[in-house]
C-alpha positions in Angstrom: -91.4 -78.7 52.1 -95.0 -78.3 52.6 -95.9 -79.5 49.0 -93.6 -82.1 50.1 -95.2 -83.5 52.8 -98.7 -83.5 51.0 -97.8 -85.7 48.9 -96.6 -88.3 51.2 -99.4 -88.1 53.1 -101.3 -88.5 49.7 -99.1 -91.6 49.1 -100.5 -93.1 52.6 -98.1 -96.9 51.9 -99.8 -97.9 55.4 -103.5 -96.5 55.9 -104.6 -96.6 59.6 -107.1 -98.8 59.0 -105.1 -102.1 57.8 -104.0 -103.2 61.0 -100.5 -104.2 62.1 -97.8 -102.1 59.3 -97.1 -104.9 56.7 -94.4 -105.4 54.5 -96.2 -105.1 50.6 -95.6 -103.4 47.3 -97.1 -99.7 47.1 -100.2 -99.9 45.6 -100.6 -97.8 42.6 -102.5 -94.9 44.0 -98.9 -94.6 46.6 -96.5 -95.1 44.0 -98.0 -92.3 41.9 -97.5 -90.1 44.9 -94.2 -91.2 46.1 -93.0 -91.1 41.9 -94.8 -87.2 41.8 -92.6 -86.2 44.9 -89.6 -87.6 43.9 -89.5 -85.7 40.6 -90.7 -83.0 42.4 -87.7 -82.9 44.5 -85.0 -83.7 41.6 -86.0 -80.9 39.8 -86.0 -78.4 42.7 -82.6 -79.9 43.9 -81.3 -79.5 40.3 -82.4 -75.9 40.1 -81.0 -75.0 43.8 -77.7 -76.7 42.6 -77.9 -74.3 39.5 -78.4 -71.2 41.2 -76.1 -71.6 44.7 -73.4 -73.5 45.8 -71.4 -74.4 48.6 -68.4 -72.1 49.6 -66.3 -74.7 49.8 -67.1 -75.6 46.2 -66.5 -71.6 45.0 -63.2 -72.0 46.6 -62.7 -75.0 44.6 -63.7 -73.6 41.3 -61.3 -70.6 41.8 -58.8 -72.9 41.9 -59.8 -75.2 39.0 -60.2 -71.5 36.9 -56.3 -70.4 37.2 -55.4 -74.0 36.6 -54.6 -74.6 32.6 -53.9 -78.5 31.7 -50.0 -79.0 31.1 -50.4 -81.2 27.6 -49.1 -78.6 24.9 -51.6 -76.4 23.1 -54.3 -77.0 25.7 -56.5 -74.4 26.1 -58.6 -73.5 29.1 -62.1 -74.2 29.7 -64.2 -72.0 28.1 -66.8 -69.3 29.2 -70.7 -69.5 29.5 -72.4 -69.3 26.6 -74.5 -66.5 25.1 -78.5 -66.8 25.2 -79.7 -67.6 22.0 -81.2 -64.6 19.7 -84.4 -65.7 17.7 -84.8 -63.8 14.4 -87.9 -62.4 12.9 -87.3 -61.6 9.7 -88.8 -63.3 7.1 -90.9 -66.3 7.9 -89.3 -66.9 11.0 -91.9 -65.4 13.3 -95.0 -66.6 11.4 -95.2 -70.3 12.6 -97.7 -70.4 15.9 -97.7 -72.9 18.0 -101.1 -74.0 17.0 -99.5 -73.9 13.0 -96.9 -75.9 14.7 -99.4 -78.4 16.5 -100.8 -78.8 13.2 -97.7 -79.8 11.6 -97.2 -82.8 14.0 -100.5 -83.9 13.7 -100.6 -84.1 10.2 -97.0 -86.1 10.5 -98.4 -88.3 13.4 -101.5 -90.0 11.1 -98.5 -91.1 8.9 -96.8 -93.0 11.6 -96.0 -97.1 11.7 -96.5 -99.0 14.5 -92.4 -99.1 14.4 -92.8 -95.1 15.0 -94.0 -95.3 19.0 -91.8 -94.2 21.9 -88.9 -95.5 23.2 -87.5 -95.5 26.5 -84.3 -93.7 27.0 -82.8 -90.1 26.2 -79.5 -88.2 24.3 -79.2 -85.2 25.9 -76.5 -82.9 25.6 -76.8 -79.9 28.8 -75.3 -76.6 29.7 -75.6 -75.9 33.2 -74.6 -72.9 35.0 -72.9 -72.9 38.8 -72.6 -69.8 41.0 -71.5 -69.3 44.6 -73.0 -66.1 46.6 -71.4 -63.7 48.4 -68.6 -60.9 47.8 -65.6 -63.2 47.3 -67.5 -65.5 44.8 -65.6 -66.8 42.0 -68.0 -65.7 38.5 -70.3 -68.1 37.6 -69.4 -71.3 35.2 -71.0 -73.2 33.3 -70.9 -77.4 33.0 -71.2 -79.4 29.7 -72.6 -82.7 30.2 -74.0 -85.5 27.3 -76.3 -88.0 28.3 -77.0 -90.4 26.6 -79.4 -93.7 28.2 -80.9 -96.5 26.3 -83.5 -99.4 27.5 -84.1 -102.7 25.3 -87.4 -104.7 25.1 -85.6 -107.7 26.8 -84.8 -104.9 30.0 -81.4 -104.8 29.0 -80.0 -101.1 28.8 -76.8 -98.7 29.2 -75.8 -95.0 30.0 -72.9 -93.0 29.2 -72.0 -89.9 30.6 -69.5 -87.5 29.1 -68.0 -84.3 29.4 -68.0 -82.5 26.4 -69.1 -79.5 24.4 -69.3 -79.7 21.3 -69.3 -76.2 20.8 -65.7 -76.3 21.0 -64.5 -79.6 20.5 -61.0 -80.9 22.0 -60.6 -78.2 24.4 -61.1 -78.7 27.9 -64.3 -78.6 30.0 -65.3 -77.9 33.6 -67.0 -81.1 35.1 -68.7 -80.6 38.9 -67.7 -83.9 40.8 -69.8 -83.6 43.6 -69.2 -79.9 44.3 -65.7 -80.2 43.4 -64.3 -78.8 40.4 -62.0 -79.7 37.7 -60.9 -79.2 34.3 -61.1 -82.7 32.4 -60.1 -83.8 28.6 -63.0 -83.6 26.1 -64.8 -86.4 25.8 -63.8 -87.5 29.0 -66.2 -90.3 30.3 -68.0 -89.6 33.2 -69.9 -92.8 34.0 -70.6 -95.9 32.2 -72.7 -98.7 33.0 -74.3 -101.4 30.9 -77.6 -103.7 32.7 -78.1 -107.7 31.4 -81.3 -108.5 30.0 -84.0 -108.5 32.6 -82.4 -105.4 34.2 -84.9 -102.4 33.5 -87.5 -103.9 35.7 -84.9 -103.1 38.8 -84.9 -99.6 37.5 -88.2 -98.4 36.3 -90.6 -96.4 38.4 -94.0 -96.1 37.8 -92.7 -92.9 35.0 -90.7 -95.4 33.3 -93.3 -98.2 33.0 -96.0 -95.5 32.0 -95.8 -95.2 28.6 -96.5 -91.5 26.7 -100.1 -90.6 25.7 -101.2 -89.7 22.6 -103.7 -87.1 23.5 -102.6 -83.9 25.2 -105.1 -83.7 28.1 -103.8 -87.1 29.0 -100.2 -85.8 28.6 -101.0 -82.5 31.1 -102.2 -85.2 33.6 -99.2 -87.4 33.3 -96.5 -84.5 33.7 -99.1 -83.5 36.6 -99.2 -87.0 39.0 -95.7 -88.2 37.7 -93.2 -85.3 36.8 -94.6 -82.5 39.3 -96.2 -79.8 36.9 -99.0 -78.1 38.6 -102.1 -78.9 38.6 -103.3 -76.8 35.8 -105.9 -76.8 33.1 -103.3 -74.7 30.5 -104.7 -71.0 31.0 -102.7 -70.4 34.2 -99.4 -68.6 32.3 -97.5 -68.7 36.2 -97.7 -73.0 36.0 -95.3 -72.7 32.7 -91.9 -72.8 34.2 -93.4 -76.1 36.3 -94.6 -77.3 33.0 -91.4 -77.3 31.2 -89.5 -78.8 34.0 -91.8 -81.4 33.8 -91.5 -81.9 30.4 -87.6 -82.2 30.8 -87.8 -84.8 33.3 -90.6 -86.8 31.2 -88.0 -86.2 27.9 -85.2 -87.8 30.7 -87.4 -90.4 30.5 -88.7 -91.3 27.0 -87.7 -90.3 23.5 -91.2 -89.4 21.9 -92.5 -91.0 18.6 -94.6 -88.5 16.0 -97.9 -89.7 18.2 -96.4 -88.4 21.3 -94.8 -85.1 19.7 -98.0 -84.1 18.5 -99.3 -84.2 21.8 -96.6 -82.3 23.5 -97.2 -79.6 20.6 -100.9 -79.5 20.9 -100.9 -79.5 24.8 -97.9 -76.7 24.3 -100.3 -74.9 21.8 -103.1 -75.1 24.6 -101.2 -74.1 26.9 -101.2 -69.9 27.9 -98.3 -67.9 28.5 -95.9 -69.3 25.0 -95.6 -67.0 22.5 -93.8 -67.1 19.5 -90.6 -65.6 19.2 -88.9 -66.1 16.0 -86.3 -69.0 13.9 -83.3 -70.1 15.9 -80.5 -72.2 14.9 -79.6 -74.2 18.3 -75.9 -74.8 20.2 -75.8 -78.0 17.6 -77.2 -75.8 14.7 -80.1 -76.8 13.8 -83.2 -74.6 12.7 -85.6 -74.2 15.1 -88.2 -72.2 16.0 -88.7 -70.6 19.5 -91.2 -69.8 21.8 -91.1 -68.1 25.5 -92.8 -67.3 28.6 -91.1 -64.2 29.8 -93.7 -63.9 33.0 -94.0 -64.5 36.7 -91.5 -67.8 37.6 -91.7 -68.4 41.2 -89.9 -66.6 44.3 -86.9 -65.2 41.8 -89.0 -63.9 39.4 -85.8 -63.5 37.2 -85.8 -65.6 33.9 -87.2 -66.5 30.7 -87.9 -69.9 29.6 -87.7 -70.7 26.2 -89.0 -73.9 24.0 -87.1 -74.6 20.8 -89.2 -77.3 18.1 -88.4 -78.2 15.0 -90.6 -76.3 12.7 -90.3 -79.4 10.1 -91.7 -82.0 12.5 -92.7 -80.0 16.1 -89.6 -82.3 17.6 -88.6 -80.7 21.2 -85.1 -79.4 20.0 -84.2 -78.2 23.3 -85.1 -75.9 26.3 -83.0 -72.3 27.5 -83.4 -70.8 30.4 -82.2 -67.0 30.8 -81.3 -64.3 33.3 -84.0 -61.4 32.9 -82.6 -59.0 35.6 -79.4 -58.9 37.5 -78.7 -61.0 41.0 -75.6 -59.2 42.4 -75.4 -61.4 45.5 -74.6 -64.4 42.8 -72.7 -62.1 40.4 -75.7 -62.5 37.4 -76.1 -60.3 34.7 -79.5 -60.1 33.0 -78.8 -62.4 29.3 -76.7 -65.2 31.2 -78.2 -68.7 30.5 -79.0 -70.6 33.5 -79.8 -73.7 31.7 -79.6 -75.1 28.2 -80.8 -78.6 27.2 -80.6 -79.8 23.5 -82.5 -83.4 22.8 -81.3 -85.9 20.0 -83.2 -88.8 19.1 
């Protein structure tokens, strides 16, 4: 709440030296601040709806788990997935980050003009819900696919869908609003589609500011728009921040080569990664993985891990992993909190 506040007070829409209040755009300096904040609080809400939910909503999902659909040869939802294992034999562990940052580099000077960003994201998720308490129900985990898309002419659409394509045509849990049900694969979620001259009604200052090239300048935009802290790189506790960052600026855009060689290179710079091994991914693709296994704020109880594309340095996806036990919201150490695999 503190962080919170400072940066609404940083925001300062109505300084106390311009007289009556008066009814006018944010300048940029306040719509920076308001942008940071809100980020900031989406991706704390998101990872307070991840690990604890209402009773009410336990008592709900208990329901939804002994409920089977009644078309013939339905199955029921399935369980959470297991954390990915990366492998080290072979070459698999020899590719560093800075081997990686090199790759994209090297791919970036080949770029077109047609190669820059583009606004929108396909994102399939894995989400994990608990409740707390003795009576909780276990924990389950929600597959979502995103996919969002924003024309030059501010014209654009987004789908939302529940599937997993892990295990495709049976059924899958979907959260609607803290109540749960068991829906059809490929059930859709929400739809909309926005007439030309549309995006301008839904762009914030993150959307409007298109991705730098150079990883300094990328550290500051996940800093004053996507709430990473306000780190240099060397600080290993800011990585967890980072990475949620990153997420919400990959929500945002779909990086070009330019722009994936700076996410590399400021990854590369960045302490606390270290490489891991090769990993195919939840939509099997080779990848290569790299984690922070350190301190991660007040729980202090998972391991984030980065999976790129040793090929290209593409941001395959993102896992995030129980390290230790949390009895209260029946845990064991190797669940997966979060998964998030990108597609172009």
């Amino acid at each position: 709440m503190r962080d919170e506040l400072e940066l609404l007070r940083a925001a300062n829409p109505v300084p106390a030296g311009e007289g009556r209040w008066r009814d006018r755009p944010l300048d940029a300096t306040a719509e920076r601040g308001l942008n940071r904040l809100l980020h900031l609080t989406r991706t704390r809400r998101a990872r307070r709806r991840l690990v604890l939910r209402a009773e009410a909503a336990v008592l709900a999902l208990v329901a939804v788990l002994a409920f089977t659909l009644t078309d013939a040869g339905s199955s029921p939802a399935v369980a959470a997935p297991a954390a990915l294992v990366p492998h080290t034999a072979g070459t698999g562990a020899a590719l560093s980050l800075d081997g990686l940052a090199r790759i994209a580099e090297a791919r970036a000077r080949t770029a077109g003009p047609q190669d820059g960003p583009r606004r929108g994201s396909h994102l399939q998720s894995w989400s994990l819900s608990m409740g707390t308490g003795p009576d909780a129900a276990p924990p389950v985990t929600v597959p979502e696919e995103r996919i969002t898309r924003w024309n030059a002419d501010g014209s654009g659409s987004e789908l939302v869908v529940a599937t997993d394509p892990r295990h495709p045509g049976r059924p899958v849990i979907h959260d609607d609003d803290g109540r749960w049900r068991t829906v059809s694969d490929g059930k859709v979620l929400h739809r909309a589609s926005y007439p030309a001259g549309s995006g301008a009604r839904h762009d914030g200052l993150a959307a409007r500011t298109k991705p730098p090239t150079d990883p300094t300048a990328l550290r500051a935009l996940l800093t004053s728009l996507y709430g990473a802290a306000d780190s240099d790189g060397t600080d290993a506790s800011a990585v967890p921040q980072l990475l949620m960052a990153l997420s919400s600026y990959r929500q945002e855009w779909t990086p070009g080569p330019r722009e994936t060689a700076a996410i590399v290179r400021m990854l590369a710079d960045t302490g606390g990664l270290r490489p891991a091994g090769a990993v195919t991914d939840r939509l099997g693709r080779r990848g290569q993985a790299f984690v922070h296994d350190g301190p991660d704020g007040a729980m202090d109880a998972t391991r984030q891990m980065v999976i790129l594309d040793p090929r290209t340095g593409r941001l395959l996806g993102t896992e995030i992993t129980f390290t230790k036990d949390l009895p209260d919201f029946r845990i064991t150490a190797g669940q997966v909190m979060s998964y998030e695999a990108w597609m172009p």
